[in-house]
C-alpha positions in Angstrom: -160.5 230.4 -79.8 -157.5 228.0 -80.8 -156.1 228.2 -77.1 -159.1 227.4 -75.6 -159.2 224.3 -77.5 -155.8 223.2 -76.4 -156.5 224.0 -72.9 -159.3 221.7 -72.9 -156.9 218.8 -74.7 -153.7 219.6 -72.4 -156.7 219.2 -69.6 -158.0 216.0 -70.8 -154.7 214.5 -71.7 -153.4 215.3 -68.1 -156.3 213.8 -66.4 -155.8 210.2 -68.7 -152.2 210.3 -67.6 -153.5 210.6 -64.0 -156.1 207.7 -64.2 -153.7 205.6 -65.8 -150.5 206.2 -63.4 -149.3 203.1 -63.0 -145.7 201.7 -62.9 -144.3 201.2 -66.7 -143.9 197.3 -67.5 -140.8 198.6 -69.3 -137.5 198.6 -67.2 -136.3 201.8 -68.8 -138.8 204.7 -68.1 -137.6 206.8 -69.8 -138.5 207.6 -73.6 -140.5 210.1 -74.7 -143.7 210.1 -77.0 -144.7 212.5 -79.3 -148.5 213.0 -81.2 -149.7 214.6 -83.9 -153.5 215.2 -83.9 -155.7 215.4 -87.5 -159.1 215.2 -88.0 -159.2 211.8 -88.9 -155.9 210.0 -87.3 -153.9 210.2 -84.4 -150.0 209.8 -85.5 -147.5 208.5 -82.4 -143.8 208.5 -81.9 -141.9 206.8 -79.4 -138.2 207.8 -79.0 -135.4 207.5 -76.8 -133.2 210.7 -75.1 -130.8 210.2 -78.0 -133.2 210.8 -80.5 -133.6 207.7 -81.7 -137.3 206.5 -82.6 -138.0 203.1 -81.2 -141.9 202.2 -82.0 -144.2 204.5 -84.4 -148.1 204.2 -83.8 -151.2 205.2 -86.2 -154.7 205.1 -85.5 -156.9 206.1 -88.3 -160.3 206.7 -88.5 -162.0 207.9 -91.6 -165.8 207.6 -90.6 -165.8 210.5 -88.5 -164.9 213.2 -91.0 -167.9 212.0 -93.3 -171.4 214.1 -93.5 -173.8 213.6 -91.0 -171.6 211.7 -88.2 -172.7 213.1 -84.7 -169.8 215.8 -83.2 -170.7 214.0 -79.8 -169.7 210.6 -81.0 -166.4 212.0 -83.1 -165.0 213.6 -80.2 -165.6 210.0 -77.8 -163.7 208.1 -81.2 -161.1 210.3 -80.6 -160.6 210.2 -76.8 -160.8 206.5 -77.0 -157.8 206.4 -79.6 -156.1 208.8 -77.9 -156.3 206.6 -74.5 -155.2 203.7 -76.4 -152.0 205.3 -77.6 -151.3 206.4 -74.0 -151.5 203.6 -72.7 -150.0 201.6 -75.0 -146.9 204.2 -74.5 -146.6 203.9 -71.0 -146.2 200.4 -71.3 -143.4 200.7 -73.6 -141.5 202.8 -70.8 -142.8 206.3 -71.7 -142.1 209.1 -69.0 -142.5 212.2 -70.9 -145.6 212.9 -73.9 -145.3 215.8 -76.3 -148.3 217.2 -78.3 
């Protein structure tokens, strides 16, 4: 059951990446971000081929985990978020994502 679930993400991620191919604004293209998915954040790194982190990025959302929120309208919070850190790391010259 867990693969399915990142099949589905690896899916939707990949098709966001496509919508949104666009040059980088950055002139080097060439870091790489990194995310770390929980139930009620999305945690993003931003580092360079040396290793070295150049931009860290949080987007919390609390609301969702409470009783009684819709699934439906959790999962949209999260996509939204999720496109937000995307493209706020391509514009910071991000080639490569890791999740």
């Amino acid at each position: 059951m867990k693969r399915s679930c990142f099949y589905i993400f690896t899916y939707r991620l990949n098709y966001t990446l496509g919508i949104q191919r666009k040059k980088s604004k950055a002139k080097l293209v060439s870091h790489i971000a990194g995310f770390d998915f929980n139930s009620d954040r999305i945690c993003m790194v931003i580092i360079d081929h040396n290793g070295i982190i150049r931009d860290v990025r949080n987007i919390h959302f609390p609301e969702i985990i409470s009783h009684g929120f819709p699934k439906e309208k959790a999962k949209t919070v999260r996509r939204e978020a999720t496109a937000k850190l995307v493209k706020y790391a391509r514009d910071h010259g991000v080639k490569y994502y890791s999740y």
